[in-house]
DRENDO-1510 file (C-alpha; in Angstrom, 1 decimal, always signed):
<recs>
REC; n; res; u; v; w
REC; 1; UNK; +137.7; +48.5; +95.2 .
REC; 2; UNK; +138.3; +50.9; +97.9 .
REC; 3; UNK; +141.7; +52.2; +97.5 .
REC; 4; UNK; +144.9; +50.1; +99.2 .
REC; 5; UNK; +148.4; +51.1; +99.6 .
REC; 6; UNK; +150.7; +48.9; +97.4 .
REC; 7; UNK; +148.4; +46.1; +97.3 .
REC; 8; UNK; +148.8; +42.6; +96.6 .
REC; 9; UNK; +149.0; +40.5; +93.5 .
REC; 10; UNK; +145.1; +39.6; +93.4 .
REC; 11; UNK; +144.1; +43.7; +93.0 .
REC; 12; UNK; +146.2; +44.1; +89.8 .
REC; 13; UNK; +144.5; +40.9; +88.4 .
REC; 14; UNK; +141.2; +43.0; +89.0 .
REC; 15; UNK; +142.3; +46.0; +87.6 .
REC; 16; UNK; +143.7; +44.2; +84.1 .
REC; 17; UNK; +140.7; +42.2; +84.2 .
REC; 18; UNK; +138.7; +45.5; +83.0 .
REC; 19; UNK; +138.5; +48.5; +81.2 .
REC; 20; UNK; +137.7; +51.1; +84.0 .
REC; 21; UNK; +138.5; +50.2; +87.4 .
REC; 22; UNK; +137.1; +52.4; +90.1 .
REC; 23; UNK; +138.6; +54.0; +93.2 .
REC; 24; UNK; +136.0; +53.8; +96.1 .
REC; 25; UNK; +137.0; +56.9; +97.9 .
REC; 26; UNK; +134.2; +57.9; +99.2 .
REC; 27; UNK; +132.5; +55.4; +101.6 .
REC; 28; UNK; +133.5; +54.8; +105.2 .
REC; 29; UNK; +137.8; +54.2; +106.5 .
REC; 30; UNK; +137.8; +50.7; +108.3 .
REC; 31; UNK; +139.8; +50.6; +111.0 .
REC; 32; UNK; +143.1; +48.0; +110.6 .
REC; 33; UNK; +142.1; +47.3; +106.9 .
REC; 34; UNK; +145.1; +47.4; +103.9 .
REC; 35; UNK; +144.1; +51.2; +102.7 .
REC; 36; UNK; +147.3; +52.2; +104.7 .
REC; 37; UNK; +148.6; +49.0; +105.5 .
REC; 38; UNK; +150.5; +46.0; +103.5 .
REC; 39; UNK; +153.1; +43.4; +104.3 .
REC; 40; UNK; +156.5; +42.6; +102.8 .
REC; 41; UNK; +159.0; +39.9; +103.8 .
REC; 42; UNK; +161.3; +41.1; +105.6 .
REC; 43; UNK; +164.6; +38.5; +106.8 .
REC; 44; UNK; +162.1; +35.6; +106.3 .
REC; 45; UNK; +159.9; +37.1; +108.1 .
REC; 46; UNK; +156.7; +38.8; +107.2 .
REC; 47; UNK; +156.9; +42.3; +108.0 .
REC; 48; UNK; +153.8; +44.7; +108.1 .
REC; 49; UNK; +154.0; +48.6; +107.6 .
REC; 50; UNK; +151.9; +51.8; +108.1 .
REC; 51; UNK; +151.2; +55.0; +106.7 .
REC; 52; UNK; +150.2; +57.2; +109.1 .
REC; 53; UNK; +146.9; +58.9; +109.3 .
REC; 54; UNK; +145.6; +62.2; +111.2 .
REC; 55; UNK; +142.2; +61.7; +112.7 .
REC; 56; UNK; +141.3; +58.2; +111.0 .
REC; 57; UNK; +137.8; +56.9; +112.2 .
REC; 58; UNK; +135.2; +54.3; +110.7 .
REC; 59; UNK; +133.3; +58.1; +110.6 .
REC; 60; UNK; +134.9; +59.7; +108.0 .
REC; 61; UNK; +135.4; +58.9; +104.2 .
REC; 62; UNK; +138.6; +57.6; +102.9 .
REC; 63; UNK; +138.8; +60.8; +100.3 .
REC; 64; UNK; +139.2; +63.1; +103.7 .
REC; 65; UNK; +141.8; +61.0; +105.1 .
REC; 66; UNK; +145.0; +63.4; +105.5 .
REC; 67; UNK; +148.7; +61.2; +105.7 .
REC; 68; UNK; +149.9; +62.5; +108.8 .
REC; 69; UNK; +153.6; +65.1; +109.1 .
REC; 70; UNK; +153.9; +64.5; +112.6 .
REC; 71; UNK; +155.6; +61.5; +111.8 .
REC; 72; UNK; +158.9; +61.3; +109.5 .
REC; 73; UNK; +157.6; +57.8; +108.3 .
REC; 74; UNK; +158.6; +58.2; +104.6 .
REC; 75; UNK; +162.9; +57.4; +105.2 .
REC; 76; UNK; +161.9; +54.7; +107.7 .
REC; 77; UNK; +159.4; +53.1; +105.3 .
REC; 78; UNK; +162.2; +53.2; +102.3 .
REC; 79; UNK; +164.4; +51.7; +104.0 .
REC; 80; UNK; +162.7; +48.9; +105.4 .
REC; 81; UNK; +161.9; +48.0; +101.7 .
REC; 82; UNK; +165.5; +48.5; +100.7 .
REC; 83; UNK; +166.7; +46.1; +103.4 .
REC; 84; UNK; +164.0; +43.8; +102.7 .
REC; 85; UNK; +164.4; +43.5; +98.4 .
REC; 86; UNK; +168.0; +45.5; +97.9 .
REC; 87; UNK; +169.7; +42.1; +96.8 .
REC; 88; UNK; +166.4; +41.0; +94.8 .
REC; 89; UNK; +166.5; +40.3; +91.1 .
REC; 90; UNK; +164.3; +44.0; +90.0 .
REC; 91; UNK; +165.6; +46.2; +92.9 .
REC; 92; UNK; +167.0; +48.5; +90.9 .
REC; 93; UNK; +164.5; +49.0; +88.6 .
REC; 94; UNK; +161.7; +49.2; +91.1 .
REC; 95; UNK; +163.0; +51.1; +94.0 .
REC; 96; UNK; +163.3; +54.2; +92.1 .
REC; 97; UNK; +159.4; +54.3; +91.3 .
REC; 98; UNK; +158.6; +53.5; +94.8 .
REC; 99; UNK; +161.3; +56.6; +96.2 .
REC; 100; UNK; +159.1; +58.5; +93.7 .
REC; 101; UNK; +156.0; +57.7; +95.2 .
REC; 102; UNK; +156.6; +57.9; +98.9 .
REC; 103; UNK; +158.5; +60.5; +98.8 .
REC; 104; UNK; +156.0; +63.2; +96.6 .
REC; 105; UNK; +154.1; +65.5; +98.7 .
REC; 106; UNK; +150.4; +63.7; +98.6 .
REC; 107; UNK; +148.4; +65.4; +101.5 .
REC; 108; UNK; +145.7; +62.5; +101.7 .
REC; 109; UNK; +146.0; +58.5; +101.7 .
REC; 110; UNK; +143.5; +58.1; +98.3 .
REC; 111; UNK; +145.6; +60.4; +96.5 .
REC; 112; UNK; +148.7; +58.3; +97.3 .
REC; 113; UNK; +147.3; +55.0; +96.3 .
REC; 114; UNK; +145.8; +56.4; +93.5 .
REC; 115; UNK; +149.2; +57.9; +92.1 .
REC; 116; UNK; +150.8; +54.4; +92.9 .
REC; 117; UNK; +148.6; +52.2; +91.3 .
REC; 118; UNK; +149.4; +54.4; +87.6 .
REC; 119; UNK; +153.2; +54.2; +88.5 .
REC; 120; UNK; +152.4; +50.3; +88.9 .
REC; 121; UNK; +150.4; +50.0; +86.0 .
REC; 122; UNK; +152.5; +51.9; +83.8 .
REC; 123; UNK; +155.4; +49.9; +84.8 .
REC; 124; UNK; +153.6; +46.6; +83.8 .
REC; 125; UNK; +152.2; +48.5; +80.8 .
REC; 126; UNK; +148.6; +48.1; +81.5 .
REC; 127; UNK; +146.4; +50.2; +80.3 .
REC; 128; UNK; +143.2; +50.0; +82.8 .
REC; 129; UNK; +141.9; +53.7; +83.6 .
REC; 130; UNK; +141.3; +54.2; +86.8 .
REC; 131; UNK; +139.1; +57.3; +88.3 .
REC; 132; UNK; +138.0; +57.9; +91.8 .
REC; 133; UNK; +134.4; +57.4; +92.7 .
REC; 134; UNK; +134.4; +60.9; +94.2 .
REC; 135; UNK; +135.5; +62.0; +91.1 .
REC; 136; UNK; +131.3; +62.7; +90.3 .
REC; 137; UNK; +129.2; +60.4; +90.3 .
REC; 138; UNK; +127.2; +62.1; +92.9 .
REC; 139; UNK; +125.6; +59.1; +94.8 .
REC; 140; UNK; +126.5; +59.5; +98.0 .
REC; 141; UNK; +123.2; +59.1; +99.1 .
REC; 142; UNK; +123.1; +55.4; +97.7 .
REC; 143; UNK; +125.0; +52.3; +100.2 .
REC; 144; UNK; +126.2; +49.2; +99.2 .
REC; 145; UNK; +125.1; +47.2; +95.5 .
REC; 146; UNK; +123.1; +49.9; +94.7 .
REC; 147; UNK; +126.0; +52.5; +94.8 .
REC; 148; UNK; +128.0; +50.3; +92.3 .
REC; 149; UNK; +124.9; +49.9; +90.0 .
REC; 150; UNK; +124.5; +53.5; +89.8 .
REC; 151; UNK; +128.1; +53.8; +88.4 .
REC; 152; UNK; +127.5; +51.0; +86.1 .
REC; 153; UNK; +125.0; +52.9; +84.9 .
REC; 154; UNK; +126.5; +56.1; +84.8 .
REC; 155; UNK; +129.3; +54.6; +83.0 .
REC; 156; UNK; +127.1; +52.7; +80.7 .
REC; 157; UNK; +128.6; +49.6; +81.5 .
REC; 158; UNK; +127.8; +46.1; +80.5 .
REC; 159; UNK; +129.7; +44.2; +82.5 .
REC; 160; UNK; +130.7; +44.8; +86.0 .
REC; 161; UNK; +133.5; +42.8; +87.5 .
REC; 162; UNK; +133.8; +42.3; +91.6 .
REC; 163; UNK; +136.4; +40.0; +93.4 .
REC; 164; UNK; +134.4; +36.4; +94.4 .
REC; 165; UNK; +134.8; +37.3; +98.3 .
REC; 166; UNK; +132.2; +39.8; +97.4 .
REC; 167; UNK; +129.7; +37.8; +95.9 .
REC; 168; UNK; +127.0; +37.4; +98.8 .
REC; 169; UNK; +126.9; +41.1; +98.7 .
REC; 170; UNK; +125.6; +41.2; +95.3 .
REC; 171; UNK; +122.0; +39.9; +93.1 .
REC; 172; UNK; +122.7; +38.9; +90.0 .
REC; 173; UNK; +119.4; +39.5; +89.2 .
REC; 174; UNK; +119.3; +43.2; +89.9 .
REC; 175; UNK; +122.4; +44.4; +87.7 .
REC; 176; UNK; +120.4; +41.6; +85.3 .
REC; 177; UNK; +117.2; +44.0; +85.2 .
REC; 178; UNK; +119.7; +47.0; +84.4 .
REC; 179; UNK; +121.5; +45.1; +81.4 .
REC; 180; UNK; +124.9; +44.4; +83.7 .
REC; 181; UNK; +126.0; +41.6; +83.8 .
REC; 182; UNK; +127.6; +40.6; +86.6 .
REC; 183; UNK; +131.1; +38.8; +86.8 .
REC; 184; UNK; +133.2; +37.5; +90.0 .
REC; 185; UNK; +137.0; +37.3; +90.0 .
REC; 186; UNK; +138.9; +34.4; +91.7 .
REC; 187; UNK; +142.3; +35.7; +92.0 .
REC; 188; UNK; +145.1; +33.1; +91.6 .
REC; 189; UNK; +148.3; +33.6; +93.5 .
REC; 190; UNK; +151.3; +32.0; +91.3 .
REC; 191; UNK; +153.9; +31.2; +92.8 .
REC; 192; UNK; +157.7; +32.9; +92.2 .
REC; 193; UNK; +161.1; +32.6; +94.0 .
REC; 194; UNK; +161.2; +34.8; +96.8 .
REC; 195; UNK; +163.7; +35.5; +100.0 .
REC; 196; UNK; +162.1; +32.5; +101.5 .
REC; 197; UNK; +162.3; +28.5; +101.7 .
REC; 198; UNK; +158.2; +28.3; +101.6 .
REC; 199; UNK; +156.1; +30.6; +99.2 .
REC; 200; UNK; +154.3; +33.5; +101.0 .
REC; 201; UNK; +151.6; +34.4; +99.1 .
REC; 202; UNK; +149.7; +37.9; +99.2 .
REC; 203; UNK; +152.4; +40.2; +100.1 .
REC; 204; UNK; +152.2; +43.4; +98.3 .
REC; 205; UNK; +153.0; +43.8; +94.9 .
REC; 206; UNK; +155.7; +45.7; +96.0 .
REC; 207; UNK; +157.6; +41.7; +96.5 .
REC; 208; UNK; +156.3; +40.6; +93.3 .
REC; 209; UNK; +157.8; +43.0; +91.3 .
REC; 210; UNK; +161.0; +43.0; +93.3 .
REC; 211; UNK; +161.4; +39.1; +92.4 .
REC; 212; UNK; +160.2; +39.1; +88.5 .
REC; 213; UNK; +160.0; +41.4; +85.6 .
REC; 214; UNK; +157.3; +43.2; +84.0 .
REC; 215; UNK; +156.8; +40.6; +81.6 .
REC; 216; UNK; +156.2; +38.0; +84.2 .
REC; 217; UNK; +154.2; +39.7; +86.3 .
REC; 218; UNK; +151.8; +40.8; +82.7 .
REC; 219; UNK; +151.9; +36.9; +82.2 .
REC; 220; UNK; +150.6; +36.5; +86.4 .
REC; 221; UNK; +147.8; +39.2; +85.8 .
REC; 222; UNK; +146.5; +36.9; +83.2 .
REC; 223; UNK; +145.5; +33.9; +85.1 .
REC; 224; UNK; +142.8; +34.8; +87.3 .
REC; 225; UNK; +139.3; +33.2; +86.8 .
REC; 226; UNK; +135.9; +34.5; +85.8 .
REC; 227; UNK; +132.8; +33.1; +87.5 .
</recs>
């Protein structure tokens, strides 16, 4: 999965779901995507925010994305999530890893999910490794299904795992002829008590773990389907 800021509940079912989950750094930034964008509630009210990057186009790869300094974002961006979850159940025991995040000094977007998905993971006690796809693989010359069957096969993998919205992108047969087999994920969003009288669901994780603990959240990443 290309790499998302804080991402929502359906993304951490994919990650426990497998035993190496892989960072796709290095194909194209789309513009008004979730790699630097997510949505928390917010007063009822659902609430996006942005990190901000220098010089982001559909041109260059998400690895050379630089977070932008021009722009004191971190403070504003804490507290907005402080005002939003400071009276929620796990505040205090989530707040502190997200200060740590925000506030390191990570130059480039990737790098910055990449660090706060292990926080997250580590949190929940998950134990999924997770390694950028620029990390060398070397197959930049390869697009699409046949970039992730090259890594399957780098990785000598025998099962590869892609959320269901992806399916059409895939033939089963192809990863067949290279002894993958091919899996689809349908997430399921369960629903928990939040700041709200109706249940939003994909916020980022960020609202999940405000509202329940570790355990609960383990027990959420659980119940996603396999087709």
């Amino acid at each position: 999965m290309q790499p998302y800021i804080f991402p929502y509940l359906g993304y951490f079912q994919l990650i426990a779901a497998v035993d190496k989950f892989i960072l796709f750094d290095d194909v194209h930034f789309i513009n008004k995507g979730w790699i630097n964008r997510n949505r928390l509630l917010l007063n009822n009210d659902i609430v996006t925010f942005t990190i901000p990057l220098r010089k982001a186009s559909q041109n260059r790869l998400i690895k050379d994305l630089e977070i932008s300094r021009e722009i004191k974002w971190q403070p504003k961006l804490l507290k907005t999530i402080e005002m939003a979850y400071a009276k929620a159940p796990y505040f205090r025991q989530v707040f502190p890893i997200v200060n740590h995040i925000l506030t390191a000094d990570d130059t480039h977007i990737s790098r910055l999910v990449h660090r706060s998905l292990l926080h997250v993971l580590d949190y929940l006690d998950v134990g999924t490794e997770v390694v950028a796809s620029s990390a060398g693989y070397a197959n930049g010359h390869l697009r699409g299904q046949h970039k992730i069957l090259d890594i399957c096969c780098q990785e000598q993998a025998g099962e590869y795992v892609n959320p269901l919205g992806g399916a059409a992108l895939y033939e089963r047969a192809l990863f067949d002829q290279h002894g993958v087999h091919l899996h689809f994920l349908e997430p399921t969003l369960i629903g928990y008590p939040q700041f709200s009288s109706t249940f939003v669901p994909g916020l980022t994780i960020l609202d999940v773990l405000m509202h329940n603990s570790p355990g609960q959240v383990g027990q959420m990443l659980l119940h996603p389907r396999l087709v």
